[in-house]
C-alpha positions as CSV (number, residue, x, y, z in Angstrom):
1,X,13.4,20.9,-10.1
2,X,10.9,21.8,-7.3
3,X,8.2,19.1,-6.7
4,X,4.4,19.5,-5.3
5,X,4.0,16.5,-3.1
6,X,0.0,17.1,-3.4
7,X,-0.8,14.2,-0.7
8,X,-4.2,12.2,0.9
9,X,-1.9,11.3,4.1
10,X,0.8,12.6,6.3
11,X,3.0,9.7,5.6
12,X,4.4,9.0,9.1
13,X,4.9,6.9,10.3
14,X,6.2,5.0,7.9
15,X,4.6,1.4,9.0
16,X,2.7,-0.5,6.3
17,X,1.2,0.6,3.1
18,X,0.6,3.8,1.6
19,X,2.5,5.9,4.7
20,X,5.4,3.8,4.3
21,X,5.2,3.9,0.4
22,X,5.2,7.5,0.7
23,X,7.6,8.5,3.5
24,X,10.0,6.7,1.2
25,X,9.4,8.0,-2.0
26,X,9.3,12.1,-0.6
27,X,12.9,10.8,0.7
28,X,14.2,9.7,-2.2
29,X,12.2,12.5,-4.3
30,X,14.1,15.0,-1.8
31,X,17.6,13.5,-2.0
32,X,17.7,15.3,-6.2
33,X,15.1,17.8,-6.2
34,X,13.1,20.3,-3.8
35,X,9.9,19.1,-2.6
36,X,7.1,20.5,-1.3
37,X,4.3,18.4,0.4
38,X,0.3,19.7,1.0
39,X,-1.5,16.9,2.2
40,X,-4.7,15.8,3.9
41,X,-4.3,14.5,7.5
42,X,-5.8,11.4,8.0
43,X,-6.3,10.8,12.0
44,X,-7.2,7.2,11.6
45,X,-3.9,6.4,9.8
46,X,-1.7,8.1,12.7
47,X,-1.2,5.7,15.9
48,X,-2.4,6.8,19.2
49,X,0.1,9.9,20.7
50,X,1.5,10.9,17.0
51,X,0.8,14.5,16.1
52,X,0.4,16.3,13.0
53,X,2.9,18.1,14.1
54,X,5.2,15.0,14.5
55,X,4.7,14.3,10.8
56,X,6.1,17.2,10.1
57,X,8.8,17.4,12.4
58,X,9.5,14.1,10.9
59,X,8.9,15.1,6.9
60,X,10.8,18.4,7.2
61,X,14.0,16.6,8.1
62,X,14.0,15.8,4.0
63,X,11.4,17.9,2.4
64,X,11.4,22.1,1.6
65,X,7.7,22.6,3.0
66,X,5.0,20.9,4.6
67,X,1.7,21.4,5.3
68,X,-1.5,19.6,6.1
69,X,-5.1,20.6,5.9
70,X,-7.9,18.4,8.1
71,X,-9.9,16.2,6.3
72,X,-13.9,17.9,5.7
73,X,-16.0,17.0,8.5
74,X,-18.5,15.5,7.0
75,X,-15.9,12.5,6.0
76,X,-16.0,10.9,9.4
77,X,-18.9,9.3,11.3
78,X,-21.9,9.6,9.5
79,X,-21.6,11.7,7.6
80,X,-19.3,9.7,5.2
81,X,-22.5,7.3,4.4
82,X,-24.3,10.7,3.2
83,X,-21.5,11.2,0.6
84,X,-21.2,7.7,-0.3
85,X,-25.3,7.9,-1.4
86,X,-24.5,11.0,-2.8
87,X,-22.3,9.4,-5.2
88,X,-25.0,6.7,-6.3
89,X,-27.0,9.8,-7.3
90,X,-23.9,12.0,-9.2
91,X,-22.2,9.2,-10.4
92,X,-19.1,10.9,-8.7
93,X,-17.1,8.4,-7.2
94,X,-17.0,8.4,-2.9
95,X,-12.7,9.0,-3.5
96,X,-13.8,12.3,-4.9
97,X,-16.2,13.3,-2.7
98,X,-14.4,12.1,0.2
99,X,-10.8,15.1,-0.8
100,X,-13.0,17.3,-2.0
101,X,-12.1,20.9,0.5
102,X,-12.4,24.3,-0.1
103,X,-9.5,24.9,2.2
104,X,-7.2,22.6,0.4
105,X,-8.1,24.5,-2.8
106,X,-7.4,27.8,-0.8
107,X,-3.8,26.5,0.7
108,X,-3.3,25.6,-3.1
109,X,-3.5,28.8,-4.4
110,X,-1.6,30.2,-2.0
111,X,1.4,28.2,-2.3
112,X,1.6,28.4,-5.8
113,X,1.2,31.5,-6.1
114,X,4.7,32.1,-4.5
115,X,6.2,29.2,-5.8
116,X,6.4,28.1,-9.5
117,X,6.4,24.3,-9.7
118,X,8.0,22.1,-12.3
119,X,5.8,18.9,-11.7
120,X,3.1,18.3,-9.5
121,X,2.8,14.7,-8.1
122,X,-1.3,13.6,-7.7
123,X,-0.9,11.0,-4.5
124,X,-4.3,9.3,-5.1
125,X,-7.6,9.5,-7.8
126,X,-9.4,11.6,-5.7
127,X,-6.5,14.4,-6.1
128,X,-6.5,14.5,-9.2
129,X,-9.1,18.0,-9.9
130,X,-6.6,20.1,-7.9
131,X,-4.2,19.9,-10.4
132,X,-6.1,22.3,-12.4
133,X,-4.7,24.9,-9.7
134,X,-1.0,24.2,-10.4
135,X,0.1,25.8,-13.8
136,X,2.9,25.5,-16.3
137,X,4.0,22.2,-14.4
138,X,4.2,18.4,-15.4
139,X,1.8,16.2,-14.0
140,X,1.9,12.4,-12.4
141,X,-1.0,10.8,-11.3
142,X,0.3,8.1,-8.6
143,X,-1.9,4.6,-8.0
144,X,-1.1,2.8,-5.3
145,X,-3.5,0.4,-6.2
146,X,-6.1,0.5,-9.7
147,X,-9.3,1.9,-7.9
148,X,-11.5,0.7,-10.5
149,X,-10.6,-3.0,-10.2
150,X,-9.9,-3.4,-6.5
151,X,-13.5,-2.0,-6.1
152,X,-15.1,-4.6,-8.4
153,X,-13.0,-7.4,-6.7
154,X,-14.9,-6.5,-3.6
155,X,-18.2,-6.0,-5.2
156,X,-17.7,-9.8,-6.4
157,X,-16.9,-10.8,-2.8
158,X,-19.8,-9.7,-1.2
159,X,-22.6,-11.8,0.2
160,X,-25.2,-8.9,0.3
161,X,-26.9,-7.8,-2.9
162,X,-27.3,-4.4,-1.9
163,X,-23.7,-3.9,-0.4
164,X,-22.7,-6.2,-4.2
165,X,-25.0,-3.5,-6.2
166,X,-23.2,-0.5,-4.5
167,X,-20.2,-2.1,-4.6
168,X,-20.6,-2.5,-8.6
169,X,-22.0,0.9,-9.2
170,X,-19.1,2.5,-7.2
171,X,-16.6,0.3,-9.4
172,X,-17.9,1.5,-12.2
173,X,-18.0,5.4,-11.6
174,X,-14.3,5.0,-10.7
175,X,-13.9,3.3,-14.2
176,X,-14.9,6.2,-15.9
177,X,-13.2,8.9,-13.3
178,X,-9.8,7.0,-14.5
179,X,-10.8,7.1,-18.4
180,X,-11.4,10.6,-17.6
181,X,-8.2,11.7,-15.8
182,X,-5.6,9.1,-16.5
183,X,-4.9,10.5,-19.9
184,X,-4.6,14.0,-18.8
185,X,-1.9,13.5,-16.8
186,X,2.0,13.5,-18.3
187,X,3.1,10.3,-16.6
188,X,0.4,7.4,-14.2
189,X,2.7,5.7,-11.6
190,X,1.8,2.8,-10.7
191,X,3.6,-0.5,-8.6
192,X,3.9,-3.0,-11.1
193,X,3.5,-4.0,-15.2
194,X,0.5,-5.8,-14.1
195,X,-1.6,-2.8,-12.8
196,X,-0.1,-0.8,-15.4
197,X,-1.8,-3.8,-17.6
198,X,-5.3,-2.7,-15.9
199,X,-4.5,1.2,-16.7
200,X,-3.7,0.5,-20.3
201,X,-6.6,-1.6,-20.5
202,X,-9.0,1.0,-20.1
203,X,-7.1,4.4,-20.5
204,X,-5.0,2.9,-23.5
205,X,-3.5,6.4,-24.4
206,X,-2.0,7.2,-20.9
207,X,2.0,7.2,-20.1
208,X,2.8,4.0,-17.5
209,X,5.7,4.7,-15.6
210,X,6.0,1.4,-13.2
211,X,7.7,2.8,-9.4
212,X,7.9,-0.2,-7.5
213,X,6.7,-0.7,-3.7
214,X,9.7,-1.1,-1.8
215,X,12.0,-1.9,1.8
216,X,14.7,-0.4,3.5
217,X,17.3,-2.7,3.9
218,X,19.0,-0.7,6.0
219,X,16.4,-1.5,8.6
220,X,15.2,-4.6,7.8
221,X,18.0,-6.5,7.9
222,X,18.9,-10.7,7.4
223,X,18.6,-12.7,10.9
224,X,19.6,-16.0,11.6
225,X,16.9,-18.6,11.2
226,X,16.1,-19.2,14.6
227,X,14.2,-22.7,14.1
228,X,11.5,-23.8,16.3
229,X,7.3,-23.6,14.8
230,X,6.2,-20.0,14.9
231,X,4.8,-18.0,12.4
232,X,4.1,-14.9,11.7
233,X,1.0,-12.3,9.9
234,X,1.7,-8.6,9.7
235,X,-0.8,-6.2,8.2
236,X,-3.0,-3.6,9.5
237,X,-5.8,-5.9,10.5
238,X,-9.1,-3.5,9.8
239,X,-8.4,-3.1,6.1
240,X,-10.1,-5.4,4.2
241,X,-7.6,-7.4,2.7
242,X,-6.1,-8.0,5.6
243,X,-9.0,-8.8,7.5
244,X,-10.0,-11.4,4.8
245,X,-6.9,-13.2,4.7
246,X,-6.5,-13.4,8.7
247,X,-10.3,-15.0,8.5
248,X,-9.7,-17.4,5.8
249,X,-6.2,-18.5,7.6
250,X,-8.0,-19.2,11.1
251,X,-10.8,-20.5,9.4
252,X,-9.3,-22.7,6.8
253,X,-5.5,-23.2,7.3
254,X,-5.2,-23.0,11.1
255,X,-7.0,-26.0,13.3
256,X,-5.8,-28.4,11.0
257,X,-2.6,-27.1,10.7
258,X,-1.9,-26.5,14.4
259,X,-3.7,-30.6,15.0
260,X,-0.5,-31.5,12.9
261,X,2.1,-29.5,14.2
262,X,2.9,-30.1,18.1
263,X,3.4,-26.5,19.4
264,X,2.8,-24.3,16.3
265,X,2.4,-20.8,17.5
266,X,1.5,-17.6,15.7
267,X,1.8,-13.9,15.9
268,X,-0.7,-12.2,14.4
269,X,0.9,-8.1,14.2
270,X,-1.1,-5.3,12.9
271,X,-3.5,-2.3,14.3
272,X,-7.2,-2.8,14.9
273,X,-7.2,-7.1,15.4
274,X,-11.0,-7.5,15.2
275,X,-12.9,-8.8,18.4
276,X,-13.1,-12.6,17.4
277,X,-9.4,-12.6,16.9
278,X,-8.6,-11.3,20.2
279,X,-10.5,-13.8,21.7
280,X,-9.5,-16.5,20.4
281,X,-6.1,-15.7,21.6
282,X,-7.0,-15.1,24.8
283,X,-8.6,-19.4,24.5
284,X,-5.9,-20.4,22.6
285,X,-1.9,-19.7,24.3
286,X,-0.4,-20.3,20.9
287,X,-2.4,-17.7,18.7
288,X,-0.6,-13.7,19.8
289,X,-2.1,-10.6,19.0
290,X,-0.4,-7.8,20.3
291,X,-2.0,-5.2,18.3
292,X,0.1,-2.3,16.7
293,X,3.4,-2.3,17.4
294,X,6.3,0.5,17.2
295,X,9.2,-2.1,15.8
296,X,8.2,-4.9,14.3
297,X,11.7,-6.7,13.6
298,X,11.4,-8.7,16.6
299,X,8.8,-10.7,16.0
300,X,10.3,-11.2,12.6
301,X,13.5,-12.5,14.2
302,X,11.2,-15.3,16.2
303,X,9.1,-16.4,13.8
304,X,10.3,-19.8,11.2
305,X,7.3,-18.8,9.0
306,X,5.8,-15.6,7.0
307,X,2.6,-16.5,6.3
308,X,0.6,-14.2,3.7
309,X,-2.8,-15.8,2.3
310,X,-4.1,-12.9,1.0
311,X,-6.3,-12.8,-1.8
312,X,-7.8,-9.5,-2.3
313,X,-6.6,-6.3,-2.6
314,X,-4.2,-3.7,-4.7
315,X,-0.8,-2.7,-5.1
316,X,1.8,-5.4,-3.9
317,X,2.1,-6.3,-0.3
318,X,5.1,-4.4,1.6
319,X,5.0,-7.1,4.4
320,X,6.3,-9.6,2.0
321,X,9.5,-7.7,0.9
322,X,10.0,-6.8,5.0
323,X,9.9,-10.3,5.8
324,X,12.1,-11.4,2.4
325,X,14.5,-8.4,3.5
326,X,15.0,-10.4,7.2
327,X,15.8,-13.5,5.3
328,X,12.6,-14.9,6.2
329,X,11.2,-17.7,3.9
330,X,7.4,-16.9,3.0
331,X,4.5,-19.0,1.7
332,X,2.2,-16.7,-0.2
333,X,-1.0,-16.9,-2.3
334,X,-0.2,-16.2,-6.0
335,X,-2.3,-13.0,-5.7
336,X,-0.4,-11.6,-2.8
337,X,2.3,-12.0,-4.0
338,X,1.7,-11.0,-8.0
339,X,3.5,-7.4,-9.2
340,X,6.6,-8.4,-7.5
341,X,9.4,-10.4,-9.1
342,X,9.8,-13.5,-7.7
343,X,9.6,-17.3,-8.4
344,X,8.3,-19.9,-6.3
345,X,10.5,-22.2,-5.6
346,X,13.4,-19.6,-5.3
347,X,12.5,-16.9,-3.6
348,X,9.4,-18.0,-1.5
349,X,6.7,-21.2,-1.9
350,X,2.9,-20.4,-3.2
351,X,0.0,-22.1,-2.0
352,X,-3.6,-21.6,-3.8
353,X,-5.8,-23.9,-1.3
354,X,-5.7,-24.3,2.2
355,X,-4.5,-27.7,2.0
356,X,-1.1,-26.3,0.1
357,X,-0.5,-23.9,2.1
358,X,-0.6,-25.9,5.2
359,X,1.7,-28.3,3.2
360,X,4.2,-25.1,2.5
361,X,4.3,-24.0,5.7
362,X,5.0,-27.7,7.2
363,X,7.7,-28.3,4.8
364,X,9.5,-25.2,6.0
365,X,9.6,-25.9,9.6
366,X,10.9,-29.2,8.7
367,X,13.6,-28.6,6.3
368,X,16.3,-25.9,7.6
369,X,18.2,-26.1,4.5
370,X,15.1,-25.1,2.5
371,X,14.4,-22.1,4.5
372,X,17.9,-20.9,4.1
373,X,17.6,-21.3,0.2
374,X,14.4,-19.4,0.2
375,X,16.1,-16.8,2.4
376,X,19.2,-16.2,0.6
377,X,17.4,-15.7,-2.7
378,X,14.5,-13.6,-1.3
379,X,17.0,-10.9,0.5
380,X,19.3,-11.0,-2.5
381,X,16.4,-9.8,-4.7
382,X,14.9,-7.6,-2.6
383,X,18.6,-6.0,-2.8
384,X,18.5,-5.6,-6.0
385,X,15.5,-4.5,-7.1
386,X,13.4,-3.2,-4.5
387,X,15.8,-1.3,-2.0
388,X,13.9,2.2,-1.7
389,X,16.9,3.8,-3.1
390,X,16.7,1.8,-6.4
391,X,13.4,3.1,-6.6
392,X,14.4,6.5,-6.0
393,X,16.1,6.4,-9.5
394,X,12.5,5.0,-10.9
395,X,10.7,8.0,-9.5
396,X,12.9,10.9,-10.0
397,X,13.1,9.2,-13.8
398,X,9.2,9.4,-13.5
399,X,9.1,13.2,-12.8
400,X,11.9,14.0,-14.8
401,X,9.8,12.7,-18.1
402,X,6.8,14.2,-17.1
403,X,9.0,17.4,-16.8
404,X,10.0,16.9,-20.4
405,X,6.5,16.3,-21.7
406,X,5.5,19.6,-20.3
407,X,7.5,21.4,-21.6
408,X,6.9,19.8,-25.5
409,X,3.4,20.2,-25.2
410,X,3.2,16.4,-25.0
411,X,0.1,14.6,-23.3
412,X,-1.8,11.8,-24.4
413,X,-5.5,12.4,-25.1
């Protein structure tokens, strides 16, 4: 079959979140069928001295075509606040407004009308009106997360009433943009039962096709445990569930923890560490922030501990399969760690309350022989189940029904 990859990102590198998601999947896509990728280029998720043009280099190694159009102007600086008001007034939802481009509608046109696709893969929401301009072909809708409920969990977080009214309103035009366009589509991807759950629960009639997050355990491989106190956070450290979970560990998890633990150190790995974070490393020796970094396997090989208290967000965090593919043992809030299968107790401890989870983390670095349970039954899962090429079978399975639907004259309205 030939695929349209119709993308919000170049997806390379392939370091953390939807760029590693995505890189992996257009791999796997491309090891059965032909695919064809038109994204957006999003400058802010390329690190500093990465090209366009190395995305490509890099995604043409696998993939039949690729090629990018800039994001509109008007969605950096600025200008992106106008839009976001704009959407108050429309009721259109920013993710809309945001991919909205007459030139990605041009570039569209233009490649389909030399190429006749068999399915058309939607990367995002926001995508989802240009599928209009692909004909005769079956149609997923991919969610890396359920737009709709991750924005409400962050209206409900919010101190300010105005930024807890926006916040609300914005929640609920993406509730009715997904009862719109969920049910068009032949097949919704998401990462787990549990945000399929959320789909259903609003867009009841829509096909749930469930294409786990994943790791390559090719490249994240089991290290020894190396002993010793040191933990470790990874995570791109301006997104907001990152940034919330780094606070709440510092503010709530971390003096009392490192009072009670003679020479607990931590690496905190990710791009963007926020100003506060940076210095306090540079007053405390023990707390390390080295900012984005090419190869993170290193600092999983050091660390004893891989600490995720997050508690907000979507999708199901990467980190925690990374760290569970090095045989690292983990202690994880229940919500960071929800979508994926595991147990605690067998494949990595969960902690609710700041107090648990300095508990988790102390009974780790003191028993050896618990951390190489944990280990052992973390990387033999991740094996199994969420090796990217496992997943390959999930997504090409994906396509291959939406394919089939197409061609019945099967959609659910």
């Amino acid at each position: 079959m030939r695929i349209l990859w119709l993308g919000h990102n170049l997806a390379y590198p392939p370091k953390g979140g939807p760029l590693q998601r995505n890189y992996n999947l257009l791999k796997e896509a491309a090891k059965y069928h032909e695919v064809h990728a038109l994204v957006f280029d999003q400058p802010a998720s390329r690190p500093s001295g990465v090209t366009p043009a190395d995305c490509v280099e890099a995604l043409s190694k696998f993939c039949a075509s690729v090629e990018w159009v800039p994001l509109p102007k008007d969605s950096f600086g600025i200008g992106r606040y106008w839009r976001a008001v704009g959407g108050l007034l429309t009721g259109e939802p920013y993710e809309f407004r945001w991919l909205r481009s007459r030139e990605m509608a041009k570039r569209l046109q233009r490649l389909t009308g030399r190429i006749q696709f068999d399915v058309v893969h939607a990367d995002t929401l926001g995508l989802a009106p240009y599928v209009s301009l692909v004909p005769s072909a079956g149609t997923v809708l991919n969610h890396h997360d359920i737009e709709s409920a991750l924005v409400q969990r962050r209206a409900a977080s919010e101190r300010s009433l105005l930024w807890r009214m926006f916040w609300s309103r914005e929640a609920a035009h993406l509730l009715a943009a997904e009862r719109r366009w969920c049910p068009t589509f032949h097949v919704n991807m998401v990462v787990s039962d549990d945000e399929g759950q959320l789909v259903k629960s609003s867009c009841k009639e829509s096909r749930i096709c469930v294409v786990p997050n994943g790791v390559d355990v090719g490249y994240f491989t089991p290290r020894p445990d190396p002993g010793g106190t040191r933990l470790l956070f990874c995570g791109r450290l301006d997104q907001l569930a990152n940034k919330g979970a780094i606070t709440y560990f510092f503010n709530s998890i971390w003096p009392q923890l490192s009072g009670r633990v003679k020479n607990l150190e931590i690496d905190v790995v990710g791009k963007n560490p926020p100003a506060w974070l940076r210095e306090l490393s540079q007053r405390d020796p023990y707390v390390h922030v080295p900012g984005f970094v090419d190869d993170v396997r290193p600092y999983f090989q050091k660390a004893t501990v891989f600490v995720c208290p997050i508690t907000d967000g979507g999708g199901t965090r990467l980190k925690i399969l990374d760290a569970m593919a090095m045989g690292m043992p983990v202690v994880s809030t229940t919500f960071a760690a929800s979508g994926l299968a595991l147990r605690d107790g067998a494949h990595l401890l969960i902690a609710d309350t700041a107090e648990m989870f300095r508990e988790q983390i102390m009974r780790l670095l003191a028993d050896t022989s618990l951390r190489q349970r944990l280990a052992q039954g973390a990387a033999e899962v991740v094996r199994q189940t969420y090796a990217w090429d496992t997943i390959g079978h999930s997504l090409v399975a994906a396509y291959e029904e939406a394919a089939v639907r197409n061609i019945k004259g099967v959609i659910d309205r």
